[in-house]
Structure formats: C-alpha cells, structure tokens
Biopython code that builds the backbone (N, CA, C, O; Angstrom):
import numpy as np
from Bio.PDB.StructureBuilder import StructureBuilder

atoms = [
    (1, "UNK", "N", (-214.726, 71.190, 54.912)),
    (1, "UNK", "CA", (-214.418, 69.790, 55.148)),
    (1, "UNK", "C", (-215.039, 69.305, 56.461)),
    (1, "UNK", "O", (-215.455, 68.147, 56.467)),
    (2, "UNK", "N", (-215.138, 69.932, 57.409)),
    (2, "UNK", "CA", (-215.709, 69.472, 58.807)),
    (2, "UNK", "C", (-217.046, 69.624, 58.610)),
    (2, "UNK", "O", (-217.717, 68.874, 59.317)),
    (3, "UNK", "N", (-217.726, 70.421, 57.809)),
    (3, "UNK", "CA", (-219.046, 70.378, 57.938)),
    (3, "UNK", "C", (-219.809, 69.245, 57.245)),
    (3, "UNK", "O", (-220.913, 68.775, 57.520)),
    (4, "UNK", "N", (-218.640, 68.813, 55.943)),
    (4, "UNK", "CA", (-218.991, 67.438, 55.434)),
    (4, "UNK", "C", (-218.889, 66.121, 56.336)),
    (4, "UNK", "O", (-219.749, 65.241, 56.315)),
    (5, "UNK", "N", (-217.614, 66.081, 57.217)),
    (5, "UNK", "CA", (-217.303, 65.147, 58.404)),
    (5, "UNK", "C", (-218.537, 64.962, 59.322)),
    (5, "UNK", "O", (-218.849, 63.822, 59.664)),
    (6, "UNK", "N", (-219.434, 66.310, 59.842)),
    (6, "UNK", "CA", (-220.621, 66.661, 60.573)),
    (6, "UNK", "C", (-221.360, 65.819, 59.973)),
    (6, "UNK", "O", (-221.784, 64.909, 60.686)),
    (7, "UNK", "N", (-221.672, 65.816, 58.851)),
    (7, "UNK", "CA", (-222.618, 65.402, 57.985)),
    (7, "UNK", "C", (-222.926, 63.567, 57.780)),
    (7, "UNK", "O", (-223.928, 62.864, 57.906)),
    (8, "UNK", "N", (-221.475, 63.299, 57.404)),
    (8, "UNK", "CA", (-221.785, 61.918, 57.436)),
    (8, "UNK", "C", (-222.424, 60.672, 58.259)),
    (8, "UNK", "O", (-222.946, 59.721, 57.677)),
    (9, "UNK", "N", (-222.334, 60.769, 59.614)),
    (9, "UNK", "CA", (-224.123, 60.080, 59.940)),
    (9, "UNK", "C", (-224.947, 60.623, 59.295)),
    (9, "UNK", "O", (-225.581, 59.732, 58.731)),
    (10, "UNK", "N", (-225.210, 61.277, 59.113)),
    (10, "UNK", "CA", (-227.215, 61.740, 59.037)),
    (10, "UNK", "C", (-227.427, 61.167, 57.587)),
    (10, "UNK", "O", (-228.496, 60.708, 57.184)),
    (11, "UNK", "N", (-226.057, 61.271, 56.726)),
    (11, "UNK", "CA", (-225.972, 60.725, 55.221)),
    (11, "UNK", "C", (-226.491, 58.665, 55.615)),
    (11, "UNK", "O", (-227.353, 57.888, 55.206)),
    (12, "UNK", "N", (-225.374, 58.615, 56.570)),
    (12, "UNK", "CA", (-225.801, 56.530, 56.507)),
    (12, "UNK", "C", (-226.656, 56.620, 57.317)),
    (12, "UNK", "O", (-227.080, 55.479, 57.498)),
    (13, "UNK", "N", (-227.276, 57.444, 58.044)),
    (13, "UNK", "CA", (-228.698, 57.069, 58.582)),
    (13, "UNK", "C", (-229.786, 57.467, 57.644)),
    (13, "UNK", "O", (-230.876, 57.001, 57.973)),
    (14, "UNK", "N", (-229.793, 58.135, 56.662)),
    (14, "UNK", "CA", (-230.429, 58.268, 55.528)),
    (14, "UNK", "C", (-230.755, 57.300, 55.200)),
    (14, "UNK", "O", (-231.780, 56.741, 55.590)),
    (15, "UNK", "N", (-229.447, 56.587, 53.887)),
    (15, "UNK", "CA", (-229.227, 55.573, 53.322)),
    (15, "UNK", "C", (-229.625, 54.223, 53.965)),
    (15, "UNK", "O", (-230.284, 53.297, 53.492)),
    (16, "UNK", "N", (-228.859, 54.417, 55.549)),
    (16, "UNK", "CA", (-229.487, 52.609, 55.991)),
    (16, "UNK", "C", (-230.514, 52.192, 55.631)),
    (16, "UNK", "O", (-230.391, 51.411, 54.687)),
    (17, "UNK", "N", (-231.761, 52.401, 56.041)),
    (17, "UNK", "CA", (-233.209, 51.947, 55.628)),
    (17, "UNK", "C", (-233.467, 51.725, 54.388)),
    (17, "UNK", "O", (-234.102, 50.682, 54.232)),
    (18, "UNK", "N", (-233.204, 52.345, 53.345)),
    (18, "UNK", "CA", (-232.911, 52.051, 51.773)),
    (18, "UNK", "C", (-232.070, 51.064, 51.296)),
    (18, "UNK", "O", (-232.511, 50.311, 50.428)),
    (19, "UNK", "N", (-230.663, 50.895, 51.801)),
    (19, "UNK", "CA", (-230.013, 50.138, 51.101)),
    (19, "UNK", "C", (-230.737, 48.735, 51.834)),
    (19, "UNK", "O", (-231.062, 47.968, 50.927)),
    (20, "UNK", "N", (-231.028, 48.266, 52.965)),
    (20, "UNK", "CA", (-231.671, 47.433, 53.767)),
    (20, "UNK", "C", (-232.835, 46.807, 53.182)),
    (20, "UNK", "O", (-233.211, 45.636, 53.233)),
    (21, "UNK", "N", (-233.239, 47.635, 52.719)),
    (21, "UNK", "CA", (-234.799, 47.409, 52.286)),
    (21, "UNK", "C", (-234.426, 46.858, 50.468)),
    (21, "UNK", "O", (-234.952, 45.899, 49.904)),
    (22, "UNK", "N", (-233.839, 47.396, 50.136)),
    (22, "UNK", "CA", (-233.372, 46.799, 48.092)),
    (22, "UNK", "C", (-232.713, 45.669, 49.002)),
    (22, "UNK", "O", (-233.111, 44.583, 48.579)),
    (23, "UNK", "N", (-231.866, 45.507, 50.081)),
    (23, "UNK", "CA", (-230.731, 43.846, 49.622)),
    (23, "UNK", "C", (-231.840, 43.188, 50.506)),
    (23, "UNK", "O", (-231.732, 41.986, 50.258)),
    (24, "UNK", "N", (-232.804, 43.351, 51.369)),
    (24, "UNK", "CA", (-233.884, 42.322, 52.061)),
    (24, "UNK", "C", (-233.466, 42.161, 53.446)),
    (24, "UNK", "O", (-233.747, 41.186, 54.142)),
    (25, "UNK", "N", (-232.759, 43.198, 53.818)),
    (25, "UNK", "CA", (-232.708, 43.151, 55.562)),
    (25, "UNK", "C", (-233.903, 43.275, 56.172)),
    (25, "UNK", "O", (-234.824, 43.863, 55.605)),
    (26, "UNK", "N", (-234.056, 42.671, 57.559)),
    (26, "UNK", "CA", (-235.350, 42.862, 58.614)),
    (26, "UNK", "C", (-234.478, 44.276, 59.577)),
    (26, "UNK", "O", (-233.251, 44.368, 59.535)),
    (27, "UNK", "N", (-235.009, 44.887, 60.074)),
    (27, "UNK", "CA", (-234.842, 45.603, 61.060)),
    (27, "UNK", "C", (-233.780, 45.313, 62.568)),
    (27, "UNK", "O", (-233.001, 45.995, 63.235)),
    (28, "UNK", "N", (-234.169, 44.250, 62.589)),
    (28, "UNK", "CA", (-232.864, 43.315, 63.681)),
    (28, "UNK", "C", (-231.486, 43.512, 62.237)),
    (28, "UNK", "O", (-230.521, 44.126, 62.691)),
    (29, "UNK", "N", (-231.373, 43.280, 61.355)),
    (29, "UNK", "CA", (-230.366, 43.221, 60.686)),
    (29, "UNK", "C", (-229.653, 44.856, 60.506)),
    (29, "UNK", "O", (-228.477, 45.217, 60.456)),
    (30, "UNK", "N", (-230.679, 45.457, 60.452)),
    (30, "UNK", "CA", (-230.232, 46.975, 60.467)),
    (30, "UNK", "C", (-229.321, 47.282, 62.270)),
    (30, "UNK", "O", (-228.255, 47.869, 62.456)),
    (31, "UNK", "N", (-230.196, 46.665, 63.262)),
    (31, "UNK", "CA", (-229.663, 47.029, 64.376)),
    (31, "UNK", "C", (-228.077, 46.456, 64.228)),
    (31, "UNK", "O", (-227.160, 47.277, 64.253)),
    (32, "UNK", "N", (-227.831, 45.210, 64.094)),
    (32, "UNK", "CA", (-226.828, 44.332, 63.831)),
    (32, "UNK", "C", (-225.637, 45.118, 63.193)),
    (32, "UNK", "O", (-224.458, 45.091, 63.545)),
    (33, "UNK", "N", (-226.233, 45.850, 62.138)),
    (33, "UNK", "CA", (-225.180, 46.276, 61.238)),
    (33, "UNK", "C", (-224.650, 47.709, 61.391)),
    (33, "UNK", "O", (-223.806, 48.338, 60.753)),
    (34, "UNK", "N", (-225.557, 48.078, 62.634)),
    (34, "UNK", "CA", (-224.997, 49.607, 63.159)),
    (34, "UNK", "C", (-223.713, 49.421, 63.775)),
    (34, "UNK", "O", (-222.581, 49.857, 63.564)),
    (35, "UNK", "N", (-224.615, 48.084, 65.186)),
    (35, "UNK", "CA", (-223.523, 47.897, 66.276)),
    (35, "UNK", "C", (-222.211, 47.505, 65.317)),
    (35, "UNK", "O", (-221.383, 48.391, 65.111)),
    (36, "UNK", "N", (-221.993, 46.009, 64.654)),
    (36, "UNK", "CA", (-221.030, 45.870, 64.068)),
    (36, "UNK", "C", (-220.341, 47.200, 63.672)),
    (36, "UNK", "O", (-219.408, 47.665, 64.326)),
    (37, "UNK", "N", (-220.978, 47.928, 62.292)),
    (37, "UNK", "CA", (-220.257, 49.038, 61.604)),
    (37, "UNK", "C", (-219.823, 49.698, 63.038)),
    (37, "UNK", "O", (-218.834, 49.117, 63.486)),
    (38, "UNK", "N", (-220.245, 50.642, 63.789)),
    (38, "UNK", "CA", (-219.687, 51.839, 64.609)),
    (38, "UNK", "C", (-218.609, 51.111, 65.114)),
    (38, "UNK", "O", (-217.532, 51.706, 65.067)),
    (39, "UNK", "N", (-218.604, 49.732, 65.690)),
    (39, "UNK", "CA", (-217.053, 48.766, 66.711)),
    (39, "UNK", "C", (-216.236, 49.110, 65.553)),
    (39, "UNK", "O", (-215.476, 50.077, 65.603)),
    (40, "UNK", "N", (-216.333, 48.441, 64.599)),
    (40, "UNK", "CA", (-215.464, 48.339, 63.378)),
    (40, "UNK", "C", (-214.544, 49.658, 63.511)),
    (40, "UNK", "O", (-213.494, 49.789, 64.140)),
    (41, "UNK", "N", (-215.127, 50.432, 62.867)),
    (41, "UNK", "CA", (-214.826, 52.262, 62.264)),
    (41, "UNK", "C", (-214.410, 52.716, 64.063)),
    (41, "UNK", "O", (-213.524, 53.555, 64.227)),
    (42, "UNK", "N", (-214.894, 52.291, 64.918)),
    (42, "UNK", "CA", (-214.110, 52.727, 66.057)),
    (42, "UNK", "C", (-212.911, 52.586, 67.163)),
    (42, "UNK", "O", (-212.362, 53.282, 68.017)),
    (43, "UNK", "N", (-212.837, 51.231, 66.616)),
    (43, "UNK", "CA", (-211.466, 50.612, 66.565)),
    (43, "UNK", "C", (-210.629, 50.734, 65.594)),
    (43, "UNK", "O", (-209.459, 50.508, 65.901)),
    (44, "UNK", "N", (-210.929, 51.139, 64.053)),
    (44, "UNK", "CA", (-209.877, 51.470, 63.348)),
    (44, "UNK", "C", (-209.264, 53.133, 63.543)),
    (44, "UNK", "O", (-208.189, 53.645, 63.232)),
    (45, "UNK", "N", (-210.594, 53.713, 64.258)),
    (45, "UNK", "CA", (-210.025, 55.263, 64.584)),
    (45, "UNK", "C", (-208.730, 55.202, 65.872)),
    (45, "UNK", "O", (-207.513, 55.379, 65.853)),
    (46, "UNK", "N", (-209.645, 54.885, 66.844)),
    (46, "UNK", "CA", (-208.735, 54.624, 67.712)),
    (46, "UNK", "C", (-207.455, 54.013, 67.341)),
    (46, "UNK", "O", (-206.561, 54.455, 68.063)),
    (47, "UNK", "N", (-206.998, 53.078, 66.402)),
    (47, "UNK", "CA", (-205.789, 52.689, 66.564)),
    (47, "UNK", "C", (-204.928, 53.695, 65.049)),
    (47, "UNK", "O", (-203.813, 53.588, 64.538)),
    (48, "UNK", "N", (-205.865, 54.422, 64.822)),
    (48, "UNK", "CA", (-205.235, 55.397, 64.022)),
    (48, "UNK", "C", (-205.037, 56.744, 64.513)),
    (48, "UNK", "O", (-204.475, 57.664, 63.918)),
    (49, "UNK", "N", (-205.525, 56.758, 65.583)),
    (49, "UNK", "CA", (-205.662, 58.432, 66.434)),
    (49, "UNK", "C", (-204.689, 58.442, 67.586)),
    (49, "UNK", "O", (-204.052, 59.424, 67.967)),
    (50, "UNK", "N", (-204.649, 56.999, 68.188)),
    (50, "UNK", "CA", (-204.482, 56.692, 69.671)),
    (50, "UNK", "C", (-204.572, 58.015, 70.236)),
    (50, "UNK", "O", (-203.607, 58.780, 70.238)),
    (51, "UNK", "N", (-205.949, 58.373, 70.823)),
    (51, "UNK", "CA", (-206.076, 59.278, 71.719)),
    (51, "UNK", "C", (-205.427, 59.033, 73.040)),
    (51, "UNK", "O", (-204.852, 57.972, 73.281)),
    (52, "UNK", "N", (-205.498, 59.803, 73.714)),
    (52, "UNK", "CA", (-205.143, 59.739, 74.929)),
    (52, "UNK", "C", (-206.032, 60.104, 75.926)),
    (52, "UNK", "O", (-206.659, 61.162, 75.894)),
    (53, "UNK", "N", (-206.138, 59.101, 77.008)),
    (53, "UNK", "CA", (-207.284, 58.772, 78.079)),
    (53, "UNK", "C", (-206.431, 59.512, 79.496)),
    (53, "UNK", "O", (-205.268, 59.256, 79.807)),
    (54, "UNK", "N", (-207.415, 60.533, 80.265)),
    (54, "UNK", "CA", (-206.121, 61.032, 81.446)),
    (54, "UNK", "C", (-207.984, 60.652, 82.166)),
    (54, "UNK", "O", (-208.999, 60.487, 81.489)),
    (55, "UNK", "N", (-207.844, 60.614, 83.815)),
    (55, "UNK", "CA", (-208.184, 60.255, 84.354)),
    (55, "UNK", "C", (-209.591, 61.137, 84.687)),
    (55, "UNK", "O", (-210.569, 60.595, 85.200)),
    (56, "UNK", "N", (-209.560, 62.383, 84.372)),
    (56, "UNK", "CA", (-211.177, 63.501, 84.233)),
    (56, "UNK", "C", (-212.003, 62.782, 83.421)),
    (56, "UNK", "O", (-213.200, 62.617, 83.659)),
    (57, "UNK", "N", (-211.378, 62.309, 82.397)),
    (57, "UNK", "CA", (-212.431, 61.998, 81.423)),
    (57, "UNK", "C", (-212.747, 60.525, 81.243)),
    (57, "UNK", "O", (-213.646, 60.170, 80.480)),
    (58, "UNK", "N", (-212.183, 59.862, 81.779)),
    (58, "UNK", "CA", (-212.363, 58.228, 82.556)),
    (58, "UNK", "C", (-213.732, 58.353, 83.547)),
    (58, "UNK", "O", (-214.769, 57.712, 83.375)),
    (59, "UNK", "N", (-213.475, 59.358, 84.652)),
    (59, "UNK", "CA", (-214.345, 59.546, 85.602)),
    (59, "UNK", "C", (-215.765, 60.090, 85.009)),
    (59, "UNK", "O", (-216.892, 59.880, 85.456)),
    (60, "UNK", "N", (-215.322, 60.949, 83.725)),
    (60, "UNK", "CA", (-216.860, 61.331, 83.415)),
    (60, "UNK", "C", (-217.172, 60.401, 82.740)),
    (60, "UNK", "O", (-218.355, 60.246, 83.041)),
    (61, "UNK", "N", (-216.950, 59.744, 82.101)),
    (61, "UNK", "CA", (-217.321, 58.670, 80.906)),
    (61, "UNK", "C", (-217.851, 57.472, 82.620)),
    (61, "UNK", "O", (-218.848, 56.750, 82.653)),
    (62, "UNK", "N", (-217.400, 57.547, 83.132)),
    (62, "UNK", "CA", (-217.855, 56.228, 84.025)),
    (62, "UNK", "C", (-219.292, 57.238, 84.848)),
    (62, "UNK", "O", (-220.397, 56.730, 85.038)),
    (63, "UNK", "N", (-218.980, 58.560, 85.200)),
    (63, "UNK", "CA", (-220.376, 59.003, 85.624)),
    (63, "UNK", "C", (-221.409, 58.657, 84.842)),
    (63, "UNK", "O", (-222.421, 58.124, 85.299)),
    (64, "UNK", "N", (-221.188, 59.010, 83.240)),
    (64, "UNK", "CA", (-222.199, 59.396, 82.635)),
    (64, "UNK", "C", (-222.862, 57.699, 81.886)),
    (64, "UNK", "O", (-224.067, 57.643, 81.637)),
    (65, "UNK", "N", (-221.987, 56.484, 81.604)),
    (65, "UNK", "CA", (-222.696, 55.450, 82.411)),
    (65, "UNK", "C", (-223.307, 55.257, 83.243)),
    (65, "UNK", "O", (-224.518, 55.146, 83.049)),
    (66, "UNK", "N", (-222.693, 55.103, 84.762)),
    (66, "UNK", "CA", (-223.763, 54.795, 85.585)),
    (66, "UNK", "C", (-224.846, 55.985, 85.707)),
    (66, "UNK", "O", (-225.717, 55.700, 86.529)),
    (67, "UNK", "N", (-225.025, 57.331, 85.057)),
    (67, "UNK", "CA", (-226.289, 57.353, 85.701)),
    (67, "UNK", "C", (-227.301, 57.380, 84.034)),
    (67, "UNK", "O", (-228.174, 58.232, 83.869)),
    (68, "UNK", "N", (-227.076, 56.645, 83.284)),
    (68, "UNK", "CA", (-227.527, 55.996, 82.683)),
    (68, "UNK", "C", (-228.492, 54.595, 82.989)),
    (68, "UNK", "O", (-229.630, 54.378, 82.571)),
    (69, "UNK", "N", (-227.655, 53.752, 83.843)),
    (69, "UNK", "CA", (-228.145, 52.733, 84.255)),
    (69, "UNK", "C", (-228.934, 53.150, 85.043)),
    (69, "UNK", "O", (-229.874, 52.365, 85.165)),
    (70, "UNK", "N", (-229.010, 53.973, 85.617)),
    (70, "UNK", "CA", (-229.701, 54.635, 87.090)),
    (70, "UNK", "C", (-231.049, 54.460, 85.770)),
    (70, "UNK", "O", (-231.746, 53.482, 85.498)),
    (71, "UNK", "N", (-231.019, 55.545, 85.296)),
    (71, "UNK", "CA", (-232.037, 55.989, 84.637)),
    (71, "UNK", "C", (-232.631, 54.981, 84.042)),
    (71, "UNK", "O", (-233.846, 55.092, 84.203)),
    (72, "UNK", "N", (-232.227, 53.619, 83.148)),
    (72, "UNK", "CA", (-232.830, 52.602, 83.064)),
    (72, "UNK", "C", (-233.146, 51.602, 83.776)),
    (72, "UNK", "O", (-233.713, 50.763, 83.075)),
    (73, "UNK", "N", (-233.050, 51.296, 84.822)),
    (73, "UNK", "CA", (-233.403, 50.416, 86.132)),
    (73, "UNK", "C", (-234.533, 51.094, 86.717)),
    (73, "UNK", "O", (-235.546, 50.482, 87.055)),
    (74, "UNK", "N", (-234.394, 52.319, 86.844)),
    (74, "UNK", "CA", (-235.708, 53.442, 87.370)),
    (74, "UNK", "C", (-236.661, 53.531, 86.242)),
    (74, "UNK", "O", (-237.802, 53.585, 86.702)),
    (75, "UNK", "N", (-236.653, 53.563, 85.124)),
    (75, "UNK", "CA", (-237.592, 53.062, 84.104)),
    (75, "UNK", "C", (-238.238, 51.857, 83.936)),
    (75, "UNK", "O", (-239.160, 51.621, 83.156)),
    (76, "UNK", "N", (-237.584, 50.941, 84.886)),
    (76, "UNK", "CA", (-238.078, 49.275, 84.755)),
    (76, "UNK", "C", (-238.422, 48.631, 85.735)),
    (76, "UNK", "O", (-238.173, 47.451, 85.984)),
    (77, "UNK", "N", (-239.128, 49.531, 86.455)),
    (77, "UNK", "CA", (-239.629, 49.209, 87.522)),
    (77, "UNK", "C", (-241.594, 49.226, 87.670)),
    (77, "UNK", "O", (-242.322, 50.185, 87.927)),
    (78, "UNK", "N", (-241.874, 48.132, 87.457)),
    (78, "UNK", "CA", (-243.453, 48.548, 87.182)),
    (78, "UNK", "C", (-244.209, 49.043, 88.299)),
    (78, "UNK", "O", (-244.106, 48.923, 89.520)),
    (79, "UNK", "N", (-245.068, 49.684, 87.456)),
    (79, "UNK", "CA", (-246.248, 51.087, 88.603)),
    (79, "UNK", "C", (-247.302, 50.220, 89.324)),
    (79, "UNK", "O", (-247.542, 49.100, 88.874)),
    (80, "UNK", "N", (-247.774, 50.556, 90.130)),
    (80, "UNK", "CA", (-248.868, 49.775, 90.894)),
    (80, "UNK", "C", (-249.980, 49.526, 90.074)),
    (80, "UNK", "O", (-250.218, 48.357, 89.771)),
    (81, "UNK", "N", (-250.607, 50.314, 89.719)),
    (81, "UNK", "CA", (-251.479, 49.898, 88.656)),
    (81, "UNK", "C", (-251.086, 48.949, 87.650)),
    (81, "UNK", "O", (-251.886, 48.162, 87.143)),
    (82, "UNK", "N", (-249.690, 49.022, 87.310)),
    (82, "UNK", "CA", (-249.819, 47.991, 85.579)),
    (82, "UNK", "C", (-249.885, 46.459, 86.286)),
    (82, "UNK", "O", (-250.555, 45.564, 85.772)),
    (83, "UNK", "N", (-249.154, 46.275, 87.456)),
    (83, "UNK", "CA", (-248.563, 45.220, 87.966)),
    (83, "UNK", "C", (-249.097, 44.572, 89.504)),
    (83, "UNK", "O", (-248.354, 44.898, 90.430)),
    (84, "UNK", "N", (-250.063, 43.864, 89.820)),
    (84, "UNK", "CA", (-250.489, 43.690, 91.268)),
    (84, "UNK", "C", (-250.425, 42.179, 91.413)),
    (84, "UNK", "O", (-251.198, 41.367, 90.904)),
    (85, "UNK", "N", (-249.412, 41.942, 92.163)),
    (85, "UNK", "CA", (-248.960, 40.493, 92.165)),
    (85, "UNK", "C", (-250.060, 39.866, 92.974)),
    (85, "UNK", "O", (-250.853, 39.108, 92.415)),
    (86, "UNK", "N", (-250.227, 40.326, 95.170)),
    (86, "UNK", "CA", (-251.299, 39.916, 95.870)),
    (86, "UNK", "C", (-251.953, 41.226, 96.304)),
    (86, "UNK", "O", (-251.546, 42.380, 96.174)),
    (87, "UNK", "N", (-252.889, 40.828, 96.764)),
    (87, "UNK", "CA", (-253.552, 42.070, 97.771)),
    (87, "UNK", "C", (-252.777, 42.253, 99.083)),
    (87, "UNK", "O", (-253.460, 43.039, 99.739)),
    (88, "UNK", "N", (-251.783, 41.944, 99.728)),
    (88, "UNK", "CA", (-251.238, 42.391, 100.586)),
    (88, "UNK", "C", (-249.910, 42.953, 100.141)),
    (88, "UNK", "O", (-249.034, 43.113, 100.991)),
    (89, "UNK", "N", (-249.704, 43.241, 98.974)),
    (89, "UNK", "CA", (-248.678, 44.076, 98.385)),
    (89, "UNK", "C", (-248.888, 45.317, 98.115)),
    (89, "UNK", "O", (-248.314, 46.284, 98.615)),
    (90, "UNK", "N", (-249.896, 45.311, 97.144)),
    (90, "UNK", "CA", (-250.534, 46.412, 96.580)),
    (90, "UNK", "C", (-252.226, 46.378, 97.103)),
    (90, "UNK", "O", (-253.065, 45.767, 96.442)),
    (91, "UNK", "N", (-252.494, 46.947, 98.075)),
    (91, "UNK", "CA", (-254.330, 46.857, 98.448)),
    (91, "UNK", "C", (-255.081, 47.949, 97.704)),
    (91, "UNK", "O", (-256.311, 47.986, 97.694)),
    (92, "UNK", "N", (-254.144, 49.035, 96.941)),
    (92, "UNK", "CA", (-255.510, 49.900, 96.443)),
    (92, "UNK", "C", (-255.357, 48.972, 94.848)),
    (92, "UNK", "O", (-256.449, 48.979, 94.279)),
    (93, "UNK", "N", (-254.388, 48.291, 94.134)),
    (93, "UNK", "CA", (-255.070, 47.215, 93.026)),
    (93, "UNK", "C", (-256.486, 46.897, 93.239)),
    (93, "UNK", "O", (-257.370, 47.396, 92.542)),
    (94, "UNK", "N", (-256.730, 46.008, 94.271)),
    (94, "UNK", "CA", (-258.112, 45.209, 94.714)),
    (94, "UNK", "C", (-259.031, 45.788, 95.333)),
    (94, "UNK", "O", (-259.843, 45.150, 96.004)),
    (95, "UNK", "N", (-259.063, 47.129, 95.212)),
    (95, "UNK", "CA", (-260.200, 47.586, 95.832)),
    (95, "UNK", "C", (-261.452, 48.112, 95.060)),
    (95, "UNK", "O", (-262.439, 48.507, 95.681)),
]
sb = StructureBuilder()
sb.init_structure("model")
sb.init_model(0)
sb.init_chain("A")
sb.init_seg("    ")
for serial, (resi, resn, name, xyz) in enumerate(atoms, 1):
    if name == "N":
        sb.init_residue(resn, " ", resi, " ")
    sb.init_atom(name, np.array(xyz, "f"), 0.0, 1.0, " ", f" {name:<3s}", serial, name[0])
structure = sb.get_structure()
C-alpha cells in the first residue's frame, strides 16, 4: 500500500500532459492546475491529519526557505558581460 501511495505523483505527472493536451490546455493551464490541485489536496490533508507543528521544524522549514531565496536572488543577479549599463561601471565591457 505505501509503495502505491509513493507512486501516485509520478502516476498524475504522467497523466497531466495527456489529459491537458485531449481537453486543450496551454501549459500556463497545466501550471495553474498543479498549484490549485496540491493547495486543494493539502488543505484537505491537513485538516484531516492535523499534524502537529513544534518549533524545530518551524525553524527548519523557515531555514530551508530563506536559503532558497538566497539562492534565487544570487541567481538574478546579471554577470558583467551579459549586462553593461556605462563604462564607468563596468570598464572591461568597453574595452
């Protein structure tokens, strides 16, 4: 039974692109219908599980956010080469 439980993403990530593609979804509609579906199914777990939140795992869940953001802010930062606004910013751009 758990290995079937394991299983079921990889089954609707199968299926998404197929059933999407027969009813005439675009790809934004697929994104749409992840986020929706997972809130959905994760709010009905949660209020069927009510786990319990103690304060270790608050703190890691908030580490492992922010250094997430870390990691995407440090990804979005353009390189000297792609990006040379003046020559007194960047001088090996213009040389």
């Amino acid at each position: 039974m758990n290995l079937l439980i394991a299983l079921l993403p990889a089954l609707g990530w199968g299926l998404m692109p197929l059933i999407t593609g027969k009813v005439g979804g675009s790809p934004a509609n697929q994104i749409f219908g992840i986020g929706a579906g997972t809130t959905i199914i994760g709010l009905i777990v949660f209020l069927v599980t009510r786990p319990a939140v103690n304060m270790t795992g608050f703190f890691l869940q908030s580490f492992a956010v922010l250094c997430g953001r870390l990691v995407k802010s440090a990804n979005s930062f353009p390189s000297n080469e792609s990006a040379c606004p003046t020559p007194t910013h960047y001088p090996r751009c213009f040389s």
